[in-house]
C-alpha positions in Angstrom: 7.5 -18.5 -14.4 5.4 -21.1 -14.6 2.0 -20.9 -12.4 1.2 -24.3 -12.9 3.9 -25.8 -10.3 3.2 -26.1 -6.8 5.4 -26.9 -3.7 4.7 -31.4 -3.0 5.7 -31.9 0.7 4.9 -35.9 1.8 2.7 -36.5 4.3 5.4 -37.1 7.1 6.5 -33.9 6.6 3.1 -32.6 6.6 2.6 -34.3 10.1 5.3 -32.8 11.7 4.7 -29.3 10.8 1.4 -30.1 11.9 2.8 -31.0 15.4 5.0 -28.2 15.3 2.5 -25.6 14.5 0.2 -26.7 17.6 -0.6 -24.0 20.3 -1.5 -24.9 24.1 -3.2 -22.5 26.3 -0.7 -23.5 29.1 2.3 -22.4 27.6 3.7 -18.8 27.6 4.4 -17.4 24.4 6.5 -14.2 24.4 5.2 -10.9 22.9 7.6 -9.8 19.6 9.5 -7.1 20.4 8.8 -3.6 18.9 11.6 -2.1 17.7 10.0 0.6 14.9 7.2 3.1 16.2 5.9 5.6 14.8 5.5 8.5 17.3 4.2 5.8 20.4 2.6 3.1 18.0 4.4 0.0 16.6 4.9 -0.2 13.4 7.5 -2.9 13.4 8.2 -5.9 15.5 10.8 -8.7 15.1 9.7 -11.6 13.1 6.8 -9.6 11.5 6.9 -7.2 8.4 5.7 -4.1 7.3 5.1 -1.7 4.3 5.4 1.4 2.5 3.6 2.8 -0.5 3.1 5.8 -2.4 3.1 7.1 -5.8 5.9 8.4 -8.0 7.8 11.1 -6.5 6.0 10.9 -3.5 9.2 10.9 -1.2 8.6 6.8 -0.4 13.1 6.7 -0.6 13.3 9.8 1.5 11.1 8.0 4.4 12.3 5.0 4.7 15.7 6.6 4.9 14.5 8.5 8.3 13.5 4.8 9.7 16.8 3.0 8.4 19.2 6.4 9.8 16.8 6.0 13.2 18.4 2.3 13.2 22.0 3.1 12.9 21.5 5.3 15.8 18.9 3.6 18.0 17.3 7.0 17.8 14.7 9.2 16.7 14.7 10.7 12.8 11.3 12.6 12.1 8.5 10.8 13.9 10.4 6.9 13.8 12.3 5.9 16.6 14.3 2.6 16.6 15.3 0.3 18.5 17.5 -2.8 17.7 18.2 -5.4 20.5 21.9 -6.2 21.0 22.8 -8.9 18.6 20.4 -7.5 16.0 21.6 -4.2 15.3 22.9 -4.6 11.4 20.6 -3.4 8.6 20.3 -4.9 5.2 18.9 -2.6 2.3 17.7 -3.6 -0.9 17.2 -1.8 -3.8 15.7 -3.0 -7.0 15.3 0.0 -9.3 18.1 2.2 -8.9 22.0 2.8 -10.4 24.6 1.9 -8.5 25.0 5.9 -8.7 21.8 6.7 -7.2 21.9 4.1 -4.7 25.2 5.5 -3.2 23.3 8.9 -3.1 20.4 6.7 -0.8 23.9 5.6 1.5 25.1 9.1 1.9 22.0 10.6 2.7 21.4 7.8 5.2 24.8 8.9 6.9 24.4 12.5 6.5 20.7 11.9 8.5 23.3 9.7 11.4 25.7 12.6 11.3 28.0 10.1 10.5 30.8 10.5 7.8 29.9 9.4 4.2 34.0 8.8 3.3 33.8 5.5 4.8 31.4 2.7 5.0 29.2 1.8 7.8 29.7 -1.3 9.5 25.9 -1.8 10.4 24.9 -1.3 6.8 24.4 -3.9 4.1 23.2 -2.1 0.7 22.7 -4.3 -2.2 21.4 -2.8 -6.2 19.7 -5.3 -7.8 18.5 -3.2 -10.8 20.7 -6.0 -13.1 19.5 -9.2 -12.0 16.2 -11.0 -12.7 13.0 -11.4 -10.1 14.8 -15.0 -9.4 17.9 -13.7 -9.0 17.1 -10.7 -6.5 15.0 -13.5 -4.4 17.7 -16.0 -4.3 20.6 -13.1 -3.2 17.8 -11.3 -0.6 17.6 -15.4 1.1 21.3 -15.7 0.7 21.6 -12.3 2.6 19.4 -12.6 5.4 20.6 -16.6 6.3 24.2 -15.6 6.4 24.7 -11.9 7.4 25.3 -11.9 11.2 23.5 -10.2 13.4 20.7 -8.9 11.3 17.4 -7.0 12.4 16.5 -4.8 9.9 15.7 -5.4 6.2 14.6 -2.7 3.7 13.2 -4.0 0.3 13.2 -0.5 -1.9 11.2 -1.8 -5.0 9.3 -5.8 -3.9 7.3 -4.9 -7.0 10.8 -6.2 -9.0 10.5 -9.7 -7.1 7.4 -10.8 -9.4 7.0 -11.3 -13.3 3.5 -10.2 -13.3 2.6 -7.8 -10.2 -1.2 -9.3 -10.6 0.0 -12.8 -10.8 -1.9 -14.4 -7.9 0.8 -17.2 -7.5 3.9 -15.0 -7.5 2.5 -12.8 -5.3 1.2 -15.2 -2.9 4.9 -16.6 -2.7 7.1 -13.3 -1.8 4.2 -12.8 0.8 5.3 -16.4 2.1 8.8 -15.7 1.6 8.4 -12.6 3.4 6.7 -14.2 6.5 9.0 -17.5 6.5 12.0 -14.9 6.6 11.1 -12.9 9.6 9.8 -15.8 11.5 13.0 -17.9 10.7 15.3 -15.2 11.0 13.2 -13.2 13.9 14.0 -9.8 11.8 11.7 -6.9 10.4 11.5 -6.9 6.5 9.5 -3.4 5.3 9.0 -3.6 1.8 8.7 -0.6 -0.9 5.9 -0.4 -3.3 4.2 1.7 -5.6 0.4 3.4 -5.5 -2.5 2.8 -8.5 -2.7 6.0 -9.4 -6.2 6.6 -9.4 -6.8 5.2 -6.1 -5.0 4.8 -2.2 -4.6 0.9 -3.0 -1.0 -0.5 -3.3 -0.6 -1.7 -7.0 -1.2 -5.0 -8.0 -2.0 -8.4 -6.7 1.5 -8.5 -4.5 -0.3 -5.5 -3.3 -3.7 -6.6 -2.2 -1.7 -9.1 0.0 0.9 -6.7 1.5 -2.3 -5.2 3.2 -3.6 -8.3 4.3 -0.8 -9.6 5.9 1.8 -6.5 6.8 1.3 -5.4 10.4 1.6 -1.9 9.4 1.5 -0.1 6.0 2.2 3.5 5.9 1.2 5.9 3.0 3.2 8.5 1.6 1.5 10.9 -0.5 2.0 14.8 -2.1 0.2 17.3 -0.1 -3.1 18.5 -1.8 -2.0 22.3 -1.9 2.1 21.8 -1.7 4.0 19.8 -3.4 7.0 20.9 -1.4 5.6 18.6 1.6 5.1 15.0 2.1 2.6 13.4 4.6 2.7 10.2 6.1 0.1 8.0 7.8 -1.4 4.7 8.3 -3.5 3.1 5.8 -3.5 -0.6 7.8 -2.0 -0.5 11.2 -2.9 -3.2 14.0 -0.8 -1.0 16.7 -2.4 1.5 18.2 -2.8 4.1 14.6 0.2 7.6 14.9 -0.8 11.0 14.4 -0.2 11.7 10.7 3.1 13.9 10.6 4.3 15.5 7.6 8.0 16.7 6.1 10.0 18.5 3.4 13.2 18.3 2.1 15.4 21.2 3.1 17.7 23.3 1.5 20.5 19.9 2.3 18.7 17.9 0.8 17.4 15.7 3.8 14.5 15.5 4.7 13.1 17.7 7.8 10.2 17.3 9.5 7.5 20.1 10.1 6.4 20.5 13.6 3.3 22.7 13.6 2.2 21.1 10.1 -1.5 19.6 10.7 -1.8 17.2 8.2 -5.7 16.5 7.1 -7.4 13.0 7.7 -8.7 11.2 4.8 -12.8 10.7 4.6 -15.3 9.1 1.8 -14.7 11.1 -1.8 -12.1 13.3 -2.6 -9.6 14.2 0.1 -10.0 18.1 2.3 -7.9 20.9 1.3 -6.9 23.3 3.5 -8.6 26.5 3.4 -5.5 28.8 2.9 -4.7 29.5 -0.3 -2.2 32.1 -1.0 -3.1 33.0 -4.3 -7.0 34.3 -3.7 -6.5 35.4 -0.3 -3.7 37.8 -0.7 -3.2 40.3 -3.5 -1.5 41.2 -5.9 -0.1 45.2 -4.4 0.2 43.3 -0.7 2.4 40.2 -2.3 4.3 43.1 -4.3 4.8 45.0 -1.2 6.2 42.2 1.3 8.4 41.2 -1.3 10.4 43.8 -1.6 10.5 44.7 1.9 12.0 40.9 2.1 14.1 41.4 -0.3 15.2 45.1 0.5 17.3 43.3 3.5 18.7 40.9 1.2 19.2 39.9 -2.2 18.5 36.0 -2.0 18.5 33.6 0.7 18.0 30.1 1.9 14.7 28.0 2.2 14.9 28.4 6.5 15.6 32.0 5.8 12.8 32.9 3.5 10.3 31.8 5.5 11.2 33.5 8.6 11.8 36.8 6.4 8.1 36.3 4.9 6.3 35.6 8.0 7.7 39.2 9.2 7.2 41.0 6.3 3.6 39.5 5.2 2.8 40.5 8.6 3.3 44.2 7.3 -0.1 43.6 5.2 -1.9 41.8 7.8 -1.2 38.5 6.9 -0.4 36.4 9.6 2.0 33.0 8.5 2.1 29.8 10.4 4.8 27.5 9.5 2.7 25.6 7.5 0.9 28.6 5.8 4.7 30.0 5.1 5.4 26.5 3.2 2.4 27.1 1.1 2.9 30.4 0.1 6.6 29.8 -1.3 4.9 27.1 -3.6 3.0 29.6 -5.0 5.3 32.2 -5.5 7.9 29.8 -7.0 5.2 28.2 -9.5 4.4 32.2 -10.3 7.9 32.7 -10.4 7.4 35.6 -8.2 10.7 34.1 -6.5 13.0 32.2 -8.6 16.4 30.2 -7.3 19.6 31.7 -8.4 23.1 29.4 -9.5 23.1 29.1 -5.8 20.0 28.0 -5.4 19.4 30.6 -3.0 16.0 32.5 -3.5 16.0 35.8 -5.5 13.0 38.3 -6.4 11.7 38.7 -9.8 10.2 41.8 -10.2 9.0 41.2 -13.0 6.2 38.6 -12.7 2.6 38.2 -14.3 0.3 37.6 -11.6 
């Protein structure tokens, strides 16, 4: 692409976009409407746009599903609640990196989430792969889309990162930003884009993602947490809402994913982040781990993910340990990366006696 080329506009144009852009005290001007919060604070109003980042594998797919299945239902999935105004109610999703495969997985889950059925396609749901097509292309469709499919209100961009030639290209980056603003303004929709984390910092990557922060109303992190890998936490980086209790969530034994209720997710301070002080490896041993696994699994051979936890929480309490939900999460980390617990063809939990602690 060539940096050099900038947008001419004559001066009569430029005079009337100066007349159009003036404001007067006197007039009333009309608040956007919210229609994506995050537990009570707005993380998404019409003609604005918003943004989610993460690193690899951090879930970034699985949680923008919960807010795009929220907006097939005007309801509540984890902590987003949606609501489309009549006339609005059709969501577009683009995704840039994925198969044609995968992305279908992405539409299922979204109707699984809906409790809708995933044999037929959903009439409120536009879902584009782009994977083929070059950063022109996938700009060109993505303005064809959202100027001629009727009532529109919600627009997903999985992967903006593929809409540039050179994600620190000042130029490129600075036009999807103005693409991104001209679209919702024009088109009075919500556009929340995708991208990926630096990894040795909380900063989206890139130039295209120094100005995501500086002009989305809202970007939301998703990020491993510190002691689990099992769970993924959620919270604002930029907001300019009212900031949302961080919430957390893990993917069940369905494959969705679930939210955890009692999880207390810690805030982020100067230098590296706070763990939580339960560790399941030092503070229980060895004889005690032994001796609650096989009272769990003297009752059964194997079970599910929802079942194991329930059965540990009873049994641990044998030795004096005491599981909260989020304590119970933690523990099963550990004893599947000890491979104290390993899954079966099933994928249903079984003991291994056997294990090298």
């Amino acid at each position: 692409m060539n940096e050099s080329k900038t947008m001419q506009i004559s001066a009569e144009a430029a005079i009337e976009m100066w007349h159009a852009s003036r404001l007067s005290v006197t007039k009333i001007y009309e608040m956007s409407p919210e229609i994506i919060k995050a537990r009570d604070s707005a993380i998404g109003t019409l003609g604005n746009f918003s943004a989610s980042i993460g690193k690899a594998k951090s879930k970034k797919t699985f949680n923008v599903s919960a807010i795009v299945a929220a907006a097939l239902t005007n309801g509540t999935v984890l902590r987003y609640s949606v609501s489309l105004p009549e006339g609005k109610r059709r969501v577009l999703y683009i995704d840039t990196e994925q198969s044609p495969y995968h992305c279908q997985k992405v539409i299922k889950r979204i109707l699984r989430m809906c409790g809708m059925p995933t044999d037929k396609d959903h009439e409120s749901l536009e879902f584009l792969a782009l994977r083929k097509y070059s950063p022109e292309e996938r700009i060109e469709i993505t303005r064809q889309a959202i100027y001629n499919l009727p009532d529109i209100g919600l627009v997903i961009i999985d992967g903006i990162r593929d809409f540039v030639y050179d994600i620190n290209s000042p130029s490129e980056s600075t036009k999807i930003i103005t693409l991104l603003m001209q679209w919702t303004d024009e088109r009075q929709i919500h556009i929340h884009a995708i991208l990926h984390q630096n990894k040795g910092d909380e900063n989206a990557r890139g130039h295209i993602g120094t100005e995501l922060n500086n002009k989305a109303e809202a970007v939301l992190l998703v990020e491993k947490d510190s002691q689990c890998n099992d769970i993924s936490c959620v919270r604002s980086v930029h907001i300019r809402a009212m900031d949302f209790e961080p919430f957390a969530f893990r993917i069940n034994d369905e494959a969705l994913p679930e939210l955890i209720e009692e999880y207390v997710v810690g805030t982020k301070g100067a230098g590296k982040p706070k763990r939580t002080k339960f560790d399941p490896y030092t503070d229980i041993s060895e004889p005690h781990h032994r001796i609650a696994l096989e009272a769990a699994f003297s009752k059964k051979p194997s079970y599910g993910y929802k079942e194991l936890t329930e059965v540990l929480q009873e049994t641990y309490g044998l030795v004096s340990v005491q599981l909260s939900n989020n304590k119970a999460v933690a523990l099963i980390s550990m004893l599947k990366c000890k491979r104290m617990i390993v899954q079966d063809a099933s994928k249903k939990y079984i003991y291994n006696p056997v294990f090298v602690y």
